[in-house]
N, C-alpha and C positions, 0 to 999 in steps of 0.2 A: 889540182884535178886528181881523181882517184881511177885507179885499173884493179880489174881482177886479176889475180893472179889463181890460175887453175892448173891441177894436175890432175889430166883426166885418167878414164879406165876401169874407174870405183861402177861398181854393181852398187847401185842403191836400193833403199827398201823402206818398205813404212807407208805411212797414211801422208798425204798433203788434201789441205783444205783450200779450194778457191777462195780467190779473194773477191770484194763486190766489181761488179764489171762498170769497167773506168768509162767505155762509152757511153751507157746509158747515165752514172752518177754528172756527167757534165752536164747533160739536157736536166736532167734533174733538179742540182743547185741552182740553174737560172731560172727555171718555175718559179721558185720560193717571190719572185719578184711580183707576179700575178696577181699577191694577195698581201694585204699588211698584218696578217694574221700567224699567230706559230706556224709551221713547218717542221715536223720529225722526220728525218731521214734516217735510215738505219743501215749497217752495212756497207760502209762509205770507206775507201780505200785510202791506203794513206802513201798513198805515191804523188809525187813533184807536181804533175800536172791538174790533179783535183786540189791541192792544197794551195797550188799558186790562184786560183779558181775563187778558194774559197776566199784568202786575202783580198785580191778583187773586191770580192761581196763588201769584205767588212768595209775596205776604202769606202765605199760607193753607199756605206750608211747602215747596211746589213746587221742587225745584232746575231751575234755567233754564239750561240751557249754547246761545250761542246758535254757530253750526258755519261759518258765512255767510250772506249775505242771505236772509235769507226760510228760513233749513235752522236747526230747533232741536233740542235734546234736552232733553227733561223728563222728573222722575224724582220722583213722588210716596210716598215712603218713610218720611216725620217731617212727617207732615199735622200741624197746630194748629188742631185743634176751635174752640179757642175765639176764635181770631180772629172767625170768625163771628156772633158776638154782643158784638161791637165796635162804635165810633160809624164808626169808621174803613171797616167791610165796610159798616153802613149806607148810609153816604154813594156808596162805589163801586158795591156791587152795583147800587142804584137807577140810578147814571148808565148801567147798562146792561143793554137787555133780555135779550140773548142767557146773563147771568149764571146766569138761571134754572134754562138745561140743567145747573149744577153742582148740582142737588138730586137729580137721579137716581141719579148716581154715587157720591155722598158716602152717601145713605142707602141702596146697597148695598153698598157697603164699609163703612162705621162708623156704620149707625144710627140717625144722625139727620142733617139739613140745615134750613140755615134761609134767609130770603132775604126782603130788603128788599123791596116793590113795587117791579118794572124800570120802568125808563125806555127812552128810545128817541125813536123817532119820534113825532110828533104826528100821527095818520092814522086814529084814531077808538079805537073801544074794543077790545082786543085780550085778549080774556077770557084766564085762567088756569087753569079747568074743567077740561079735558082731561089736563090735567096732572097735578091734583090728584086729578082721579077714578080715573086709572090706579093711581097710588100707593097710594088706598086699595084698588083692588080686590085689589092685592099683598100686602095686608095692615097697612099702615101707619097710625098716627093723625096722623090734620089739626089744624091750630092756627091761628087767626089771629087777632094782636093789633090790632083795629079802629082803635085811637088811634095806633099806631104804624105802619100797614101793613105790618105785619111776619108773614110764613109761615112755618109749621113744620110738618113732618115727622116721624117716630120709628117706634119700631119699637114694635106694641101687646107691653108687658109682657116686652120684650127676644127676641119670638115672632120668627126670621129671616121675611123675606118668602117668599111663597108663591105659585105660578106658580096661573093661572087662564084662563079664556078673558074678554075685554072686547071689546066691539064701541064703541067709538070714535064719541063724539056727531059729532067734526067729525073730518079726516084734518088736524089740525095735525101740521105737518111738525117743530116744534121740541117741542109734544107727543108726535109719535111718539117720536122722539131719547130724550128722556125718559122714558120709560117702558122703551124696551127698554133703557137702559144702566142702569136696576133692574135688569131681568130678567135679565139676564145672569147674572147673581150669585144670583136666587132660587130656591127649593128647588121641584122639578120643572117641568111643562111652563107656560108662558105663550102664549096665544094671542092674538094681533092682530086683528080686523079692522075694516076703514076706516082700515086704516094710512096713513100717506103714504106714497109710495115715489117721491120726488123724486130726481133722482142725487146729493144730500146726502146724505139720509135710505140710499142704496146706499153709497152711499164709507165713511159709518158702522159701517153694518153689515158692509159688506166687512174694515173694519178689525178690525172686533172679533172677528171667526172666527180673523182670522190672529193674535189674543191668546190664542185658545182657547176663544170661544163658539160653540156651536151655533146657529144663525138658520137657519130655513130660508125658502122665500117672497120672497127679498131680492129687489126688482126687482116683486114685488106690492102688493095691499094687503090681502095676509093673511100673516101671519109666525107663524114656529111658533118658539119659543124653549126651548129644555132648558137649563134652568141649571146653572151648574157651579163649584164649589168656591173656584176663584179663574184670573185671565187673566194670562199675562207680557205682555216686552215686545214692539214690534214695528216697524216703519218705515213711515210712509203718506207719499205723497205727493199736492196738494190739489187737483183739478180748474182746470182755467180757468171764470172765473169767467163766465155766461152772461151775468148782468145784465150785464157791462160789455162785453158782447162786443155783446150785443145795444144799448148806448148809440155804441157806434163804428157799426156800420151808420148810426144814425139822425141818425148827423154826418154821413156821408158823404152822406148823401142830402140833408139841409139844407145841405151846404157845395157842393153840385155837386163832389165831390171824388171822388179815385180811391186808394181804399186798402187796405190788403192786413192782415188780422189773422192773423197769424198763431197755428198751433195748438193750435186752437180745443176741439177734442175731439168730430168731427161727432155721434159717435156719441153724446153725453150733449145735446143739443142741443134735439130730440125737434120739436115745430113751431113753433118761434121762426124758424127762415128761410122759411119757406111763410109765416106771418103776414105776415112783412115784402113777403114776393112779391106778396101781395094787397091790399099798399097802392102795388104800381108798382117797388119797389126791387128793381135788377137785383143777384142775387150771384151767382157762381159758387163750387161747389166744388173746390179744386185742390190734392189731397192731402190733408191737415188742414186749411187754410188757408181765409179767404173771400178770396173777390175781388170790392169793389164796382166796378167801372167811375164812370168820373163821366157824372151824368145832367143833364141842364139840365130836364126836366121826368120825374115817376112819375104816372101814372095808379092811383088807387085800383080797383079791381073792384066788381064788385055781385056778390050773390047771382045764381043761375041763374036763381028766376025772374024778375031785377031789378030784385027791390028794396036797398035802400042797406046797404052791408056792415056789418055789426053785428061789432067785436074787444070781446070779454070774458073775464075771469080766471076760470081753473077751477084744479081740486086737478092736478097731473101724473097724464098727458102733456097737459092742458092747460095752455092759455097761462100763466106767471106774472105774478101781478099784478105783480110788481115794474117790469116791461116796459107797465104803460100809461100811464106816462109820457112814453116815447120815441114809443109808438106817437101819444100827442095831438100832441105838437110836429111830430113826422113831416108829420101831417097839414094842419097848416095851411099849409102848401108846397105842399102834393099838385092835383094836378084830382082832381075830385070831392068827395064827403063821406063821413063816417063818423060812425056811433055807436059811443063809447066805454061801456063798460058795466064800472066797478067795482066788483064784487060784494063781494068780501070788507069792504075798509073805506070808513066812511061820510062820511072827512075826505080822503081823497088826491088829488081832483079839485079840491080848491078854491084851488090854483096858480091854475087859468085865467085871473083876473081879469089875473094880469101881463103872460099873452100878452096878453090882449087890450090889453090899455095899449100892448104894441109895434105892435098892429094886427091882429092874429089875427081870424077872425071863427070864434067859437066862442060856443053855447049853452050852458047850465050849466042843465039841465033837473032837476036834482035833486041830490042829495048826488053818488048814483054812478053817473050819467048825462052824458054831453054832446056834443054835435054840432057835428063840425067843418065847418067849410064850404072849404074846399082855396083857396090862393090861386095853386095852379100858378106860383109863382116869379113872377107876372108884380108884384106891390106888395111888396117884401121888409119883413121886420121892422124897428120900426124900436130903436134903443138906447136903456135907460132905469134907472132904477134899481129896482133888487128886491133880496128877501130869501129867501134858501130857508126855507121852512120845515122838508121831511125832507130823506134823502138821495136819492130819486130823484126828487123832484120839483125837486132843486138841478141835479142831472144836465143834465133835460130844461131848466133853465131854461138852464144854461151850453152847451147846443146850440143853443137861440135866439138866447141873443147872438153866439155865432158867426158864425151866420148872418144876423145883423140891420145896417141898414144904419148907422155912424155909433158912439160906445162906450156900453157898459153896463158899469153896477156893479153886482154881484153883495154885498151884506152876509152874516153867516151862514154863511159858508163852512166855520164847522166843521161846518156840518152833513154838507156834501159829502167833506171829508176822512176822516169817518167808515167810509164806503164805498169812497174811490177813490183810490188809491196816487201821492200827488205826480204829480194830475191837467194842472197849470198845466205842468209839466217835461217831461212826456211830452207836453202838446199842443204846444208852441212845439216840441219835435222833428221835427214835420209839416208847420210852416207857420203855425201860432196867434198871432195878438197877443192873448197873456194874460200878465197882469202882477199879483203877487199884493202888496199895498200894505200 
C-alpha cells in the first residue's frame, strides 16, 4: 500500500488544467452499450475507478481501441451475456459503485442485467430504489439474491420495455442516468419527473440525441423520452470535472497561493464559485479560466440578517455534496464560522476528528452537521498522520496537509486515486512537496 508523505507550507503557483469529470465519464462508458456502433469518447480521466470501468467493458465483449491519452473508441457488437454471472463480474462490479449504470443499458438492448451489490465509498447508506423502481415501472422484473447480494433485471415474459410516466422518490442523478438509457430503447413515450439534471445527467442525455434518441426537457427535471428502435454511433467529449476544480480553489485558499485553472467550463459551473465567494475566496473570471489571487486572510459572510452562514448540499443547481469537503477544510483557515450541513449522506463528515488532531477547531454536532470555527491563518495546521477514508474526504485531507505546518502521512491513498488523475505529479508541477512512498 502506498502514503503520501507531505511537508506542507509551500506557496504554490502556476496553471493546473482540470481533468475530464469522473462522474459524468461513468454514465458515459456505459452508453457505449446502447449501440453496436463506434463510440469516441474524449477527455476520459485516467484515475482507478473509470479504468476499472473500462476493464469491465472489455470482460463483458467491449472492443477498447484506446486513440491517445484520455481519447478512446469502444465498440459494443459481440457483448458476452454471460460474463455477467461470473465470480469474476462478482468480484469487479462490487469494487465499483458507478458499475450499476451498466443495468440500464444492458436491459435495453438484450433483456436482462445483473449486478453484484456496488461498492465504493463508505459515506453511509446509498439506497438503490430509484433505480430499481424505474425499471419496473418500464416494465421489467426485479430479482434479488439475499445470500449473495446479487440484482437482477429481465424483461416480464420477453414483453419489450414500455415507456410510462414516473415521478421519481429522490432526483438520483446516477438513477436518472439509468432509467433514461432504458428508455431510450423502450416502446413509446417515457416521462421523467424529479429528474436530476446535473451537467452529467445533460452531457448524457446530450450524447444520446446525437446517437438518435429523442429526450426532450434536457437541462430540467422533467424529460420526455420517445423511444426508438435502436441508436448509432457518435463522438462526446467529457466536461471538466467541477469537483476537482472546485478542490484547486480550496488549495489555493489554504496555501495562500496564486493559481490559475484553467478551462474550467464557466457555464456548467452553476454556484460553486458564489459559494466559495461567501467563504472570503477571491476568483476571478477570465475567459474560461479562474483566477485565484493569493490571499493571506478570507473572511467567511453571514447571512443578511447576521446570523452565521449555513453551506449545504442540494439536488442541482445546488451546491454538490461532493464539495463539502473542501468547503470544511477551507473553513478552518477562514475568519469567522460556518455550518456545514450534509444532507444527503450520514457518514461524510466523520473525517473531522483528523483535522482536529492537526488543530482545527471544529464541532461535529451530528452525523451531517458541524461547525467550524475559522482560525484566520493566524495558528496553522499542524502535520500528522491520517487515512482517507473516501475520495473527497482524502482530497480535503491532502489540502490540509498542504497547508499544515511540519510532514503528514496520508495512508489509503487508493482511495484518492480513485477520483483524481496522478494528483502527487500535477501538485509538485506548482510547487508541492508530495512524495508518494
Amino acid at each position: 500500500m502506498s502514503v503520501f508523505e507531505i511537508r506542507g507550507g509551500n506557496r504554490l503557483s502556476g496553471e493546473i488544467i482540470p481533468q475530464g469529470a469522473k462522474n459524468e465519464v461513468l454514465q458515459i462508458l456505459c452508453a457505449v452499450l446502447l449501440t453496436t456502433e463506434p463510440v469516441r469518447i474524449k477527455n476520459i480521466p485516467d484515475i482507478r475507478d473509470v479504468n476499472r470501468l473500462i476493464e469491465i467493458l472489455e470482460d463483458l465483449g467491449v472492443k477498447v481501441q484506446k486513440n491517445a491519452k484520455g481519447d478512446y473508441t469502444f465498440q459494443a457488437d459481440n457483448i458476452q451475456m454471460d460474463y455477467l454471472q461470473t465470480k469474476e463480474f462478482k468480484k469487479d462490479g462490487a469494487a465499483l459503485r458507478g458499475s450499476i449504470m451498466l443495468m440500464g443499458p444492458l436491459l435495453a438492448k438484450y433483456g436482462k442485467a445483473y449486478m453484484p451489490k456496488p461498492g465504493g465509498d463508505k459515506i453511509g447508506r446509498r439506497r438503490l430504489d430509484t433505480h430499481f423502481q424505474g425499471f419496473i415501472n418500464l416494465g421489467a422484473k426485479y430479482r434479488f439474491e439475499e445470500g449473495e447480494d446479487f440484482y437482477g433485471v429481465e424483461l416480464e415474459n420477453g414483453k419489450p420495455l414500455q415507456g410510462t410516466y414516473m415521478l421519481l422518490e429522490e432526483a438520483s442523478v446516477t438513477g436518472t442516468a439509468n432509467i433514461v438509457m432504458a428508455a431510450v430503447l423502450a416502446k413509446g413515450k417515457t416521462t421523467i419527473y424529479n429528474a436530476a439534471c446535473e451537467p452529467y445527467l445533460q452531457q448524457l442525455c446530450k450524447m444520446l440525441v446525437r446517437m438518435g434518441a429523442k429526450i426532450e426537457g434536457i437541462g430540467s427535471n422533467l424529460l420526455t423520452i420517445e423511444g426508438v428502435e435502436e441508436l448509432s454511433g457518435t463522438e462526446h467529449t467529457v466536461l471538466p470535472d467541477m469537483i476537482e476544480i472546485g478542490s484547486w480553489i480550496g488549495l489555493a485558499a489554504m496555501t495562500k497561493s496564486e493559481l490559475t485553472i484553467k478551462d474550467v467550463s464557466w457555464d456548467n459551473l452553476g454556484v460553486i464559485p458564489d459559494v466559495f465567494r461567501k467563504l472570503g475566496i477571491q476568483l476571478e473570471k477570465q475567459n474560461d479560466d479562474i483566477y485565484i489571487p493569493a490571499q493571506e486572510h478570507y473572511k467567511i459572510q453571514k447571512f443578511m440578517d447576521g446570523s452565521i452562514l449555513t453551506v449545504s448540499d442540494a439536488p442541482w443547481p445546488g451546491f454538490t455534496p461532493d464539495l463539502l469537503s473542501i468547503v470544511l477544510v477551507i473553513a478552518t483557515q477562514a475568519k469567522g464560522s460556518v455550518l456545514v450541513h450534509q444532507k444527503m449522506f450520514e457518514s461524510r463528515l466523520f473525517f473531522v476528528d483528523k483535522l482536529i488532531d492537526m488543530g482545527a477547531q471544529i464541532i461535529l454536532c451530528d452525523p451531517h452537521r458541524a461547525t467550524v470555527i475559522g482560525l484566520n491563518h493566524e495558528t496553522p495546521l499542524r502535520g500528522t498522520t491520517m487515512s482517507s477514508p473516501d475520495i473527497r474526504a482524502g482530497i480535503a485531507l491532502l489540502i490540509a496537509a498542504l497547508s499544515a505546518k511540519g510532514k503528514s502521512i496520508i495512508h489509503n491513498i487508493e482511495q484518492i486515486d480513485r477520483g483524481y488523475e496522478q494528483i502527487d505529479t500535477r501538485l509538485r508541477a506548482i510547487g508541492a512537496d508530495i512524495v508518494r512512498a
